[in-house]
Structures are given as structure tokens and as C-alpha cells.
C-alpha positions as CSV (number, residue, x, y, z in Angstrom):
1,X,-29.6,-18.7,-10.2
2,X,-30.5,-18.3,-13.5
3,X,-29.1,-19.6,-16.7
4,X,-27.8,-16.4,-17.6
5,X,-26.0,-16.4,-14.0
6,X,-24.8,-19.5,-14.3
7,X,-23.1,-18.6,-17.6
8,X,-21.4,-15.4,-16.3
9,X,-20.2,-17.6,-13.3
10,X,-18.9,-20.2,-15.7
11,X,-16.7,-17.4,-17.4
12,X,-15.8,-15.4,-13.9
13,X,-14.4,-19.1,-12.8
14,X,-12.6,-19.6,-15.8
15,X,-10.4,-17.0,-15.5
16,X,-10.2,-18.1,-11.8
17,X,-9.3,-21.2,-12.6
18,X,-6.7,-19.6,-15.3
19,X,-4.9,-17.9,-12.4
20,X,-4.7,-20.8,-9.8
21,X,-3.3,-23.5,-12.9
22,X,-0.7,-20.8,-13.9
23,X,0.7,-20.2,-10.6
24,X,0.7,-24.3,-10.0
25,X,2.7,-25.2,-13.4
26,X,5.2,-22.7,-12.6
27,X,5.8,-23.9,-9.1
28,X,6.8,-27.2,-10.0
29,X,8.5,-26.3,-13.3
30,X,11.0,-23.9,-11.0
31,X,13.9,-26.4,-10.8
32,X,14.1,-26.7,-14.0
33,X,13.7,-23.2,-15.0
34,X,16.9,-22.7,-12.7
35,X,18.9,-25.1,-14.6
36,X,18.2,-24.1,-18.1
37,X,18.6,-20.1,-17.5
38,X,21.3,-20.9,-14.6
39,X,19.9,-19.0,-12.3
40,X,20.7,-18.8,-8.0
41,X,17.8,-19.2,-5.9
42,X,17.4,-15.8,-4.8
43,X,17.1,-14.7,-9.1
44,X,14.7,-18.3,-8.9
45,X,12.8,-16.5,-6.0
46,X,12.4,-13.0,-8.0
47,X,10.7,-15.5,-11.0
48,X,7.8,-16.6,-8.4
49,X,7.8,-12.9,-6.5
50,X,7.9,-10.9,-9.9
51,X,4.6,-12.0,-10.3
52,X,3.2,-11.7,-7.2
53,X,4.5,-8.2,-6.9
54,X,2.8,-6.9,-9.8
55,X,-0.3,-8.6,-8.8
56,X,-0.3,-7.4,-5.0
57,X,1.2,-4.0,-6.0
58,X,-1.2,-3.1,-8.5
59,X,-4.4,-4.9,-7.2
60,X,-5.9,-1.5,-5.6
61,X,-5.9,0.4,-8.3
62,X,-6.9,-2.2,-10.8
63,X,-9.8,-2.9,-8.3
64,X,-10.9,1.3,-8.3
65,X,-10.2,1.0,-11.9
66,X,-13.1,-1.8,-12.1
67,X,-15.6,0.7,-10.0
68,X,-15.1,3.6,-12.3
69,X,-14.6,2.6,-15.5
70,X,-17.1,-0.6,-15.5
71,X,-16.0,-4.1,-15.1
72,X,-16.7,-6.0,-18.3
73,X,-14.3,-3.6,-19.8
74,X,-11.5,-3.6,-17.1
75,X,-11.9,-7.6,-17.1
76,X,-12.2,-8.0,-20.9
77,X,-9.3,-5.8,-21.9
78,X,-6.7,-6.8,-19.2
79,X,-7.7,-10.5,-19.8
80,X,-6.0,-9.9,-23.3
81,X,-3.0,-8.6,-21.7
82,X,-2.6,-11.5,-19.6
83,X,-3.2,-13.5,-22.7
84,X,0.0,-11.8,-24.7
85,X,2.6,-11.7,-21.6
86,X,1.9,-15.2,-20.6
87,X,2.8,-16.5,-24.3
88,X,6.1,-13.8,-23.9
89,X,7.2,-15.5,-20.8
90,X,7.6,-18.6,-22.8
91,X,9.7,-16.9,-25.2
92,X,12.4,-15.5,-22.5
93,X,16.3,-16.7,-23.0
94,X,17.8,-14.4,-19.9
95,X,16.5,-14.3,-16.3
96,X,15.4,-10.8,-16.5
97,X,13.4,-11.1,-19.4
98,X,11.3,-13.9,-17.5
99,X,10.8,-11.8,-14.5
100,X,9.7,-9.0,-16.5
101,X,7.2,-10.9,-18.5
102,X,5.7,-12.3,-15.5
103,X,6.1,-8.9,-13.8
104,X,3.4,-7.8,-16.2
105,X,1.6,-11.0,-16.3
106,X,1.1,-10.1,-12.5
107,X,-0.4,-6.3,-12.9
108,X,-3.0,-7.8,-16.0
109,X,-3.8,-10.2,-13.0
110,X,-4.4,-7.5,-10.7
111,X,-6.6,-5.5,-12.8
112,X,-8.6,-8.6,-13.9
113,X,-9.3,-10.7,-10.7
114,X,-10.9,-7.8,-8.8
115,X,-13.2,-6.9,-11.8
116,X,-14.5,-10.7,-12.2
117,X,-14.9,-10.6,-8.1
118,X,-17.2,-7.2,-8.3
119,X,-18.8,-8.8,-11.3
120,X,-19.9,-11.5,-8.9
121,X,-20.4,-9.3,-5.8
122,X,-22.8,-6.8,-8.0
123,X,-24.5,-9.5,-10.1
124,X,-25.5,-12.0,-7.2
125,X,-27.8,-11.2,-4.3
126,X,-25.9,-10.6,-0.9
127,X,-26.6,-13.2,1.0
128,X,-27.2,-17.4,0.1
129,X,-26.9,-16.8,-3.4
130,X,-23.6,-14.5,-3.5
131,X,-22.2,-17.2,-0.7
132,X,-23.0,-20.0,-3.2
133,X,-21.6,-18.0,-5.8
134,X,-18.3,-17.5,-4.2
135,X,-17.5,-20.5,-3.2
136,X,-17.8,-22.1,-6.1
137,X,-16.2,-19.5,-7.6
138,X,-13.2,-19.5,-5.2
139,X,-12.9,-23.7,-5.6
140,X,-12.1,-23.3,-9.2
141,X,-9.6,-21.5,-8.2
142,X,-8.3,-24.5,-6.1
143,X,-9.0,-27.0,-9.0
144,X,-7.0,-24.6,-11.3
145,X,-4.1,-25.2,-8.7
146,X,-4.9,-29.2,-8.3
147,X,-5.2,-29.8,-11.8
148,X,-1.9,-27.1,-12.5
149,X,0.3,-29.1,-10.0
150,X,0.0,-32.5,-12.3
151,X,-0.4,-31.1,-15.7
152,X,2.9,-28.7,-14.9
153,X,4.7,-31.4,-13.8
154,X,3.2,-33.3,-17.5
155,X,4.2,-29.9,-19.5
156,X,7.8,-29.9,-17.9
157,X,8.7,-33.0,-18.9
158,X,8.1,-31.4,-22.6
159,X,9.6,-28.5,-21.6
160,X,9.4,-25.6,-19.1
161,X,8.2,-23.4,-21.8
162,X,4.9,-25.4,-22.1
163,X,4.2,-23.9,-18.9
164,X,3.6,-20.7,-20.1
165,X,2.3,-21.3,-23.7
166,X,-0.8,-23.7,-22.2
167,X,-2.2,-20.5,-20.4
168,X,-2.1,-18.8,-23.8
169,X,-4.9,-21.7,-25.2
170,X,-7.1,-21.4,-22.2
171,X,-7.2,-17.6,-22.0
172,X,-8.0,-16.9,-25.6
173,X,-11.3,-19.5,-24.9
174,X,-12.0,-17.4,-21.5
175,X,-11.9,-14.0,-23.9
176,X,-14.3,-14.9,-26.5
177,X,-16.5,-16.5,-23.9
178,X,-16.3,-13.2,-21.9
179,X,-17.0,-11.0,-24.6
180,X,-20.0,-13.6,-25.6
181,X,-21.7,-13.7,-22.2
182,X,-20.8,-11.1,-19.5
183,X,-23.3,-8.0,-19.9
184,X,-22.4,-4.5,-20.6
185,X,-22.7,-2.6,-17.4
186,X,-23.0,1.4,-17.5
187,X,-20.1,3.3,-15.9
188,X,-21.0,3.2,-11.8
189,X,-22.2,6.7,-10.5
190,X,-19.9,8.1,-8.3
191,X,-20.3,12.0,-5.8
192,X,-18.1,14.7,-7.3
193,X,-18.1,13.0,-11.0
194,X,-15.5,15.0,-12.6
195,X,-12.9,14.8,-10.0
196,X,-13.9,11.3,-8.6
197,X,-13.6,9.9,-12.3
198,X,-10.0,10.1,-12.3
199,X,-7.6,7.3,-11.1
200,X,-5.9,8.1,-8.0
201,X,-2.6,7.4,-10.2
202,X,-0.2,8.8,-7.4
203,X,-1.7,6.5,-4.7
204,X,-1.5,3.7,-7.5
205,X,2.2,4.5,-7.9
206,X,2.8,4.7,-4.4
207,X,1.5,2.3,-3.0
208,X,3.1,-0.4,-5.4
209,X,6.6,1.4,-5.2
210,X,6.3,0.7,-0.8
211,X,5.6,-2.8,-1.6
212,X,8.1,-3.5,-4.1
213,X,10.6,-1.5,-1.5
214,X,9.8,-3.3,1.4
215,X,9.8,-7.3,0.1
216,X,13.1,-5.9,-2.0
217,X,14.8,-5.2,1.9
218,X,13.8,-8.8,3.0
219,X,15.3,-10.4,0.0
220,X,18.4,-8.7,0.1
221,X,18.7,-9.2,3.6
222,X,21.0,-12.6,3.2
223,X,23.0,-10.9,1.0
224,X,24.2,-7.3,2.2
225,X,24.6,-5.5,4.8
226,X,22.6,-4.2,7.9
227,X,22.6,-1.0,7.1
228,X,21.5,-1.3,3.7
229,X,18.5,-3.3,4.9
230,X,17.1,-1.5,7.1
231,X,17.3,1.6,5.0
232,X,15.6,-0.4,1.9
233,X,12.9,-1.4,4.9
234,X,12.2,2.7,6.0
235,X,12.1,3.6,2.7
236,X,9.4,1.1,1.8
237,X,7.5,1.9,5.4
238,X,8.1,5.7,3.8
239,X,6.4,5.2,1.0
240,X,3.5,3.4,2.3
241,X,3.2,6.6,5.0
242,X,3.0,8.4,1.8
243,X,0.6,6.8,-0.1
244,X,-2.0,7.4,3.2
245,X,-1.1,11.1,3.0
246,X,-2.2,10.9,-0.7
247,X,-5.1,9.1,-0.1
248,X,-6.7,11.6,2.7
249,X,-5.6,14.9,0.4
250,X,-7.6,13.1,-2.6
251,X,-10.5,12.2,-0.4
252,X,-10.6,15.9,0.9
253,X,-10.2,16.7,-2.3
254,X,-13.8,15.3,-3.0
255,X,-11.4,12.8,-5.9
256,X,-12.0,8.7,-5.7
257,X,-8.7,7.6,-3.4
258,X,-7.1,4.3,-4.4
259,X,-8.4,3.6,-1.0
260,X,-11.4,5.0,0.9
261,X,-9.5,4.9,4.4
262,X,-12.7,5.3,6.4
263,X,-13.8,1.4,4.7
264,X,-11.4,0.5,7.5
265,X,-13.8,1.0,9.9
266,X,-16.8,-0.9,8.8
267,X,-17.9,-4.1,10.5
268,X,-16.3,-3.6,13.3
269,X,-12.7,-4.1,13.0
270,X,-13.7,-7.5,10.6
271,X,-12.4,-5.9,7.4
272,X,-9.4,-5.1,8.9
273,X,-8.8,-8.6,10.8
274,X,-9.7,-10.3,8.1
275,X,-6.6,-8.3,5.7
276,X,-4.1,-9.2,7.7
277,X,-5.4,-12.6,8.7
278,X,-5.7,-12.9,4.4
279,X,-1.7,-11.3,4.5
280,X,-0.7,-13.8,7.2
281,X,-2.4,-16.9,5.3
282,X,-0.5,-16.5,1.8
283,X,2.5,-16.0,3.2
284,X,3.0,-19.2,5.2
285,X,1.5,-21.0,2.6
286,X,3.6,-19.6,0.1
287,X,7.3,-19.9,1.8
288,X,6.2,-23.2,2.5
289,X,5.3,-24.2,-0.9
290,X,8.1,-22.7,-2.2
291,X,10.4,-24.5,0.1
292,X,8.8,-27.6,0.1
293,X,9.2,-28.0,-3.8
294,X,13.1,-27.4,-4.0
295,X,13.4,-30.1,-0.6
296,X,11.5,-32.7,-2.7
297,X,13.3,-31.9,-6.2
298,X,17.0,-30.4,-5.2
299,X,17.2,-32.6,-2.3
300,X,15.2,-35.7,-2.8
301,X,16.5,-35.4,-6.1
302,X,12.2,-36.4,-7.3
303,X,10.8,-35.6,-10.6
304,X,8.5,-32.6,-11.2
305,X,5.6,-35.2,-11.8
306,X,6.3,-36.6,-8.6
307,X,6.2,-33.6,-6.8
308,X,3.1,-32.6,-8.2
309,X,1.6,-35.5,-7.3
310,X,3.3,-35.0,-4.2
311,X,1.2,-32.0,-3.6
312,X,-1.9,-32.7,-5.3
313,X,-3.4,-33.9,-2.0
314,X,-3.7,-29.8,-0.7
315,X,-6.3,-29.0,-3.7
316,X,-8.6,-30.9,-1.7
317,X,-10.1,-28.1,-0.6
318,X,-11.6,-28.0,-4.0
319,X,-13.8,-30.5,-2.9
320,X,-14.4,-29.6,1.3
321,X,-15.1,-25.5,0.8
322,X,-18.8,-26.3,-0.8
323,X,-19.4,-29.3,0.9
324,X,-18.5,-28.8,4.6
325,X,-17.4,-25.2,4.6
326,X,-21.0,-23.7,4.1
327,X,-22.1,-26.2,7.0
328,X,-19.5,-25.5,9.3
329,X,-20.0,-21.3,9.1
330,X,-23.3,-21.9,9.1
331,X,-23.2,-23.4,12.5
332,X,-20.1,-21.7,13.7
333,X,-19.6,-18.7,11.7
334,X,-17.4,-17.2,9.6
335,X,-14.7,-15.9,12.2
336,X,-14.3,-19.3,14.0
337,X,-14.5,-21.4,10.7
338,X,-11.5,-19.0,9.9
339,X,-9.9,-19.3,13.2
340,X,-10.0,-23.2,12.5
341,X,-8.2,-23.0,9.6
342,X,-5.6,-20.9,10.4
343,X,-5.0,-23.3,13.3
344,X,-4.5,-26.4,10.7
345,X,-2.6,-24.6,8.7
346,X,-0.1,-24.0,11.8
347,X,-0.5,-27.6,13.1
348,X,0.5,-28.8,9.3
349,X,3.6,-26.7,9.3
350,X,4.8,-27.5,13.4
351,X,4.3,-31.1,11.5
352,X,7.2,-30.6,8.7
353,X,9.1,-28.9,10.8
354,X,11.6,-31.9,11.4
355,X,11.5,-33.3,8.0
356,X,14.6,-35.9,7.6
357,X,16.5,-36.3,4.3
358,X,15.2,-39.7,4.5
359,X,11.2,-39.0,5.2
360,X,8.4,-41.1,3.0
361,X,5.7,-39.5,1.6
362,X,3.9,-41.1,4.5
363,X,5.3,-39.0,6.6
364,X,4.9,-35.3,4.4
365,X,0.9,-36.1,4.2
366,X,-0.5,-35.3,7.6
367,X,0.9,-31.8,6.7
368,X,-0.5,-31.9,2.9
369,X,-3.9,-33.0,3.9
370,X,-3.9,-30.8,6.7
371,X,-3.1,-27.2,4.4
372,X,-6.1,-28.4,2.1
373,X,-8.4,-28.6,5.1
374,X,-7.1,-25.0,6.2
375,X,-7.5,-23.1,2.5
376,X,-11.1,-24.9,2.6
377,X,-11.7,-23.1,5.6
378,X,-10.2,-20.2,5.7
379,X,-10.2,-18.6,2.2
380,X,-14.3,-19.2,0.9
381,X,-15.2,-17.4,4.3
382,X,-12.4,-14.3,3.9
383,X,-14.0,-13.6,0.4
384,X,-17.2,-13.3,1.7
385,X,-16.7,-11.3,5.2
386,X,-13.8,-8.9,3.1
387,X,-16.9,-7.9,0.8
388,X,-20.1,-8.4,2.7
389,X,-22.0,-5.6,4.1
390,X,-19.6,-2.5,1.3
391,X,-21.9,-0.4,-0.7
392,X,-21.8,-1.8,-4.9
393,X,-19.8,1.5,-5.1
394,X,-16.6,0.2,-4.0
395,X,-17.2,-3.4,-4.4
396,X,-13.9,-3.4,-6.6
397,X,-12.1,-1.7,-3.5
398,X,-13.2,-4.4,-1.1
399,X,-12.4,-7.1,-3.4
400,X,-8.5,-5.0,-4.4
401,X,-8.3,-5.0,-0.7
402,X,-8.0,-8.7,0.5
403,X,-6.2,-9.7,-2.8
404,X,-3.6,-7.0,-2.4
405,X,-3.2,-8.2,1.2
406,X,-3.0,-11.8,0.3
407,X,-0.4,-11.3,-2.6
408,X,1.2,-8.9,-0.2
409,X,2.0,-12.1,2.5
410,X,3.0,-13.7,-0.8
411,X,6.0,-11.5,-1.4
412,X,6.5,-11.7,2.3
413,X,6.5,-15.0,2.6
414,X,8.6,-16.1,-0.4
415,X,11.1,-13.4,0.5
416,X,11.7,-14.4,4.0
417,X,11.5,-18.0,3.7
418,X,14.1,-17.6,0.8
419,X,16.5,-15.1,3.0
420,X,16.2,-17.2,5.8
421,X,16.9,-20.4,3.7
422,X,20.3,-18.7,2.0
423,X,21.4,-17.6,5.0
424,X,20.8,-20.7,6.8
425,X,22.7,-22.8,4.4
426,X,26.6,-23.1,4.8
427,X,27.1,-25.7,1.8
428,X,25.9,-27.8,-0.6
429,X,26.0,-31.1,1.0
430,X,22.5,-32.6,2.1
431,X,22.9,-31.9,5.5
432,X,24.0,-28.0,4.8
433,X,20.8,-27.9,2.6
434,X,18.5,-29.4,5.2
435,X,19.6,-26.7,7.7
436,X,18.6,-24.3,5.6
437,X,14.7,-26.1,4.8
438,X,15.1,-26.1,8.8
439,X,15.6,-22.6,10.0
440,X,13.6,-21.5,7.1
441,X,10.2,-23.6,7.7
442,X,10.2,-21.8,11.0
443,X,8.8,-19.1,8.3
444,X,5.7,-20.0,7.9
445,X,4.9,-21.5,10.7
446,X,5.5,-17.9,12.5
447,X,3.2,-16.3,10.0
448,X,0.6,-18.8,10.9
449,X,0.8,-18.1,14.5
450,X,0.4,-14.8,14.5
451,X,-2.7,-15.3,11.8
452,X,-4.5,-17.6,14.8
453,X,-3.6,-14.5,16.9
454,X,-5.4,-11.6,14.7
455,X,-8.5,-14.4,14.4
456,X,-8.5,-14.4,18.7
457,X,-10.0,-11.1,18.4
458,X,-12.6,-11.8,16.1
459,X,-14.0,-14.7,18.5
460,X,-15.7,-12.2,21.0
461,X,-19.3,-12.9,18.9
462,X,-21.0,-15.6,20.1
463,X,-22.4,-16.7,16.5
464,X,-18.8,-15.1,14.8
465,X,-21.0,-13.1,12.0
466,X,-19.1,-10.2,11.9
467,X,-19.9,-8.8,8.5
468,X,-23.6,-9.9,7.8
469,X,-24.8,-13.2,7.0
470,X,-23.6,-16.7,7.7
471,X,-23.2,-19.4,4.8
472,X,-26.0,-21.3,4.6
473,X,-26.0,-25.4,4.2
474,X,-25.5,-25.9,0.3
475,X,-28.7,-27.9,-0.8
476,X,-28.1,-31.4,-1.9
477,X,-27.0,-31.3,-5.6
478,X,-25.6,-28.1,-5.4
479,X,-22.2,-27.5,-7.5
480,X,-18.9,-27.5,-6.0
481,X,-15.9,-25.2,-5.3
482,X,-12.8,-23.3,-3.8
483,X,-10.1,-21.6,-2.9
484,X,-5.6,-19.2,-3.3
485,X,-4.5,-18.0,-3.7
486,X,-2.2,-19.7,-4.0
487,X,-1.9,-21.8,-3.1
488,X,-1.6,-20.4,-4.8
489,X,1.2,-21.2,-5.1
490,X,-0.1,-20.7,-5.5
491,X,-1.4,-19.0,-6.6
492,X,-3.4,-17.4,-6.5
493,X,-2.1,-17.8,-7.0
494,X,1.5,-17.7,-8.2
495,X,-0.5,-19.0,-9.4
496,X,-1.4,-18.9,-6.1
497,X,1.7,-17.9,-8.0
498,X,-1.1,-17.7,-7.2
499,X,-3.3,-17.3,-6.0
500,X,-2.7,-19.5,-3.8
């Protein structure tokens, strides 16, 4: 790559990196966020899911928005906006206020991770060098997370609101380096030009009003009734029936959908697979993360420096997905490197499953280690097949694609795990609370079972390239990265949250 490359990557990963260490301070300063605003832990849930709501929700449409309106501008100008509601979220003195800051924190997310990704997926040669580029682009990510786990845990012994005004320093540097170094790029050509310059606003609105419906009836279902769940859960299913309908009549219409339905079909079922194995992913990770934090704080009564340390072992993917990742697909490919991963991640959580009250830190590793292992194999390799082998056209598409579906599982998983945990727990005593981590941990552990299952199918391939080239060995010497998505969370990444 070139030095110019290397300096647009630099920035790309930067704002990466901004996402993963701003869903990783807010995961460990949760606890205390609940004390100071006094909120439950279905309100504490909304403050993680808020987030990831607006991010998942609104990621399609920010990632069309990056193919037809350009995407320096798109990442430049929502970069700001992340900037302003991250420093506002610091500010909040109610519950609601917080949520609504990081609401739109999430949708300035949405519209700026897809640009940076298309930036990358335009600017860099398919193949070895667009491979290189994203992992190392996708393992800042997982440093961003590493390094947000400790330094939250630092910030909240300050003060939770230091979790929010850090992000504020780091994304005015990102800006002005993005304005300094990321070329200009014309406005991308696209059939029909009058019709198919307009945002598919409708689909947009749609499609983020189904999501927001459907995690809303899995939240509430601990708390209400039946009937009322299952009528918030049609509604949502409604909605997302809808925004397909809307998405065919714009296509026919010769406008530019949100979604391009017929992208489903590309690669042979691989785009699709690779979705909901993306969807599956976040969401174990995430109810896990989310319930691991409040077993080690609430229950184990440890500091928020402790638990970051706790869980500083999982960014080691950082470190695996550009050293062993590339050699591993390049041998196996990229579905069964995948497949592998999902498989730790569901060995790490069968692990926890019978966590004690009294359980060292000895005992909580195997299943640590063993989630860093799975992001470093699962998530470099979904980046690549979810955008390898789509015209530049709808590059931002692809890339709006796997991040809605991994911020998607996100809300999933939070929400369930969180239902499942209030409804599980009968008290306040340890042993009521541990029921609830119990029953609740069986969460993710589902989600990561049926991820192994959707990866069965894409195992038929003898090499596993299902959607063009494998990774290549990275040369000796060559630079390092990672990751979510939050873990993400967070994620990312809230941030796997986010993500991770």
C-alpha cells in the first residue's frame, strides 16, 4: 500500500477504534450509571440498547446514503454529529435524557461506520490487499474495546461522566485528520439518476420502526402481559413485511431501495449465511457481556477496574485476527474459519454456564480466552465474505447489511438475556440473583448454537471460498489487527456497545 493508503487507513481505523473504546467504557461504567441516575435494570438495559438501536436501525440507510451522496462527506459530517452527542450524553441528569443522547449517538454511528467500510472496500484492491486492509482495520476495532475496557474502568473511578467526554477528545483529532487526508470522491453514478438519487426515506423509516418494535416486545416480555407481547412482536414482524413491500415498489420504480433485494442472492446463499451467522454472533456475545459485568460487579461486589481487567483477556483477538486468522482461511477458508469460531464462542459460554458465587478468576478465563479466539475468527472473515465479490455501486449496501445484522443480534441479545434474567430472579439475595445469571446465560449460548447451525450449510465447499478469494498468509512484518463489534460490547460495538 501506499503512503497515501496507509494514511486513509490510519483515519478509517481511528474512527474504528473510536466506536469499539466507546462501547467498552460504557460497559463497565454501567453499575455505576445505575446508582447515580437510580435506574432498574431493564431502564440500565435501554442505556446499552438505545444505542445499538439507532445504530442497527439506521445502518441501511446510512450505508445507501454513503453510495449516493459520496463517502468522505457522509463519514466527515456524521463524524461531527457523533462528536456533539457523545459530549451531551455526559451532560444527562435523568435516564431518558441519557438514552436519548446515546440514541443519536447510535444513528451518527450508523451513517459513519458503513461510509469508512466502502471507503476501504473502494480504495483497496479486492483481494490480498483489501484482506490486509480489513483486518487491520477490523482489529482496531478490538484494540478500541481492549484498551476501552481498562481506561473505562480508570475514567469511572473519576466519574461515569468521563466516559463520555473522552470520546469527545479523540473524535475531534479523527475529524481534522479526516478532513486532512481522505480524498474527495465524485458522487457514484447510479441507472435512472433522477429517481435513484433520492433516499429510499420510507424503507429507512420502516425498516428502523420493525426493529425498534420487535426488540421493544422482547424487553417488555418480563414485565407485561402475553397478549401485549405478542402483539408488540406482529407488529414489529408487520413492519419489516412492509419495508420489503417498499423496497420491491421502489426498485420497480427504477428508484435506489434501502435494500437491493436481489443482493440476496449473490454468492450463493453466503451473503445471506453470513447475516444471520453476523446477527447470531453479536447477540450471544452481547447478553453475555452484559450479564457477565453485573455478576462480577452487583454480585461479586468487584470494582469496575477489576472487571475490566477481568475482561481484557477477550480483546485478544486484536492480536490473533492478523496473525493466525489470514493463515488459517488461507488454508481452510473463510466459511470453516467461521464455523470454528462460532463453535468457541459456544464452547466458552456451555463453560460459564455453572458459574458459582464463589468462582476465581481462574475459573471465568477458559471462557474469556476462548470469546477472544472466536471474534478473531469469526468477525475479520464475515467483513470480507459480506463485501467480496458486490459491484463498488452498493458497496455501502453490503457493508449497511452485516452491520445492521450484527447490531440487530445486539438488541436481541441484550433484550433477551435481560428479560430472561428479570424474570428469572425472585429476590435480591445472592442465590435469587445467581438464578437469574443462570437461566439467562442459557441466552447466549442458544444464539451460538444456532450460529454453528447456519455455518453447517456453508461447509459443502471443499476449500469454503464462498464469495471470492481466500486471505492470504500476512508477510512477516506486516501490521496487526481486529475485530465487534462489540464486543462490542461491545461494541461495536456498544461500543461493541459496540461494536462488539
Amino acid at each position: 500500500m501506499s503512503t497515501r493508503q496507509w494514511g486513509v487507513l490510519l483515519v478509517l481505523c481511528g474512527a474504528i477504534f473510536l466506536e469499539g473504546i466507546d462501547i467498552a467504557m460504557l460497559n463497565v461504567a454501567l453499575p455505576s450509571i445505575r446508582a447515580d441516575l437510580g435506574l432498574s435494570t431493564g431502564q440500565l438495559q435501554w442505556v446499552m440498547s438505545a444505542y445499538v438501536l439507532g445504530y442497527g436501525g439506521f445502518m441501511l440507510l446510512g450505508g445507501r446514503a454513503a453510495d449516493l451522496f459520496g463517502r468522505r462527506r457522509m463519514f466527515v459530517l456524521w463524524l461531527g454529529v457523533f462528536l456533539l452527542f457523545s459530549g451531551l450524553g455526559g451532560l444527562a441528569t435523568e435516564g431518558w435524557m441519557l438514552v436519548a443522547a446515546r440514541f443519536v449517538t447510535g444513528i451518527a454511528a450508523a451513517f459513519m461506520t458503513p461510509a469508512g467500510l466502502s471507503i476501504i472496500t473502494t480504495g483497496f484492491a479486492e483481494g490480498p490487499q483489501r484482506n490486509k486492509a480489513l483486518l487491520f482495520y477490523s482489529g482496531t476495532a478490538a484494540g478500541g474495546f481492549s484498551i476501552g475496557l481498562v481506561v473505562g474502568g480508570l475514567l469511572t473511578v473519576l466519574g461515569w461522566r468521563w466516559v463520555f467526554f473522552a470520546p469527545v477528545v479523540l473524535s475531534a483529532l479523527i475529524l481534522v485528520a479526516a478532513l486532512a487526508l481522505v480524498p474527495k470522491t465524485p458522487r457514484p453514478e447510479h441507472p435512472g439518476r433522477g429517481a435513484g438519487q433520492r433516499l429510499d426515506l420510507a424503507g429507512g423509516v420502516t425498516v428502523t420502526a420493525g426493529i425498534v418494535t420487535l426488540v421493544l416486545g422482547v424487553e417488555r416480555a418480563a414485565h407485561t402481559t402475553p397478549g401485549w407481547t405478542a402483539a408488540t412482536l406482529g407488529a414489529g414482524l408487520a413492519l419489516l413485511a412492509g419495508f420489503v413491500v417498499i423496497e420491491r415498489r421502489v426498485e420497480r420504480a427504477g428508484g435506489t431501495p434501502v435494500v437491493r433485494l436481489g443482493i440476496f442472492r449473490s454468492g450463493k446463499g453466503a451473503l445471506v449465511r453470513v447475516n444471520l451467522s453476523g446477527l447470531l454472533l453479536a447477540a450471544g456475545f452481547f447478553g453475555f457481556q452484559f450479564l457477565a459485568v453485573l455478576y462480577l460487579q452487583e454480585l461479586r461486589g468487584w470494582s469496575t477496574l477489576e472487571t475490566s481487567f477481568a475482561m481484557l483477556v477477550v480483546g485478544l483477538d486484536a492480536v490473533l485476527s492478523p496473525t493466525l486468522t489470514p493463515r488459517l482461511v488461507a488454508r481452510f477458508g473463510n466459511a470453516r474459519v467461521i464455523f470454528g469460531g462460532v463453535l468457541a464462542a459456544a464452547l466458552a459460554y456451555a463453560l460459564f454456564l455453572p458459574v458459582a458465587a464463589d468462582w476465581t478468576y481462574l475459573a471465568m478465563f477458559p471462557s474469556m480466552l476462548l470469546l477472544g479466539l472466536a471474534f478473531s475468527l469469526t468477525y475479520g472473515p464475515m467483513t470480507i465474505v459480506a463485501t467480496e465479490g458486490v459491484d463498488e455501486a452498493e458497496q455501502g449496501m453490503a457493508g449497511g447489511l452485516f452491520y445492521t445484522s450484527f447490531q440487530f443480534g445486539a438488541a436481541l441479545g441484550l433484550s433477551t438475556a435481560t428479560a430472561v434474567n428479570v424474570a428469572a430472579t425472585s429476590g435480591s439475595s445472592p442465590a435469587e440473583l445467581l438464578d437469574g445469571y443462570h437461566a439467562a446465560l442459557w441466552v447466549p449460548l442458544g444464539a451460538a448454537v444456532l450460529g454453528a447451525a447456519v455455518g453447517a450449510f456453508g461447509l459443502r465447499n471443499r476449500t469454503g471460498r464462498e464469495a471470492g478469494r481466500v486471505i492470504p498468509p500476512s508477510p512477516a512484518g506486516a501490521p496487526a489487527g481486529h475485530d465487534a463489534p462489540a464486543a462490542h460490547s461491545a461494541p461495536a460495538a456498544h461500543g461493541a456497545s459496540a461494536a462488539r
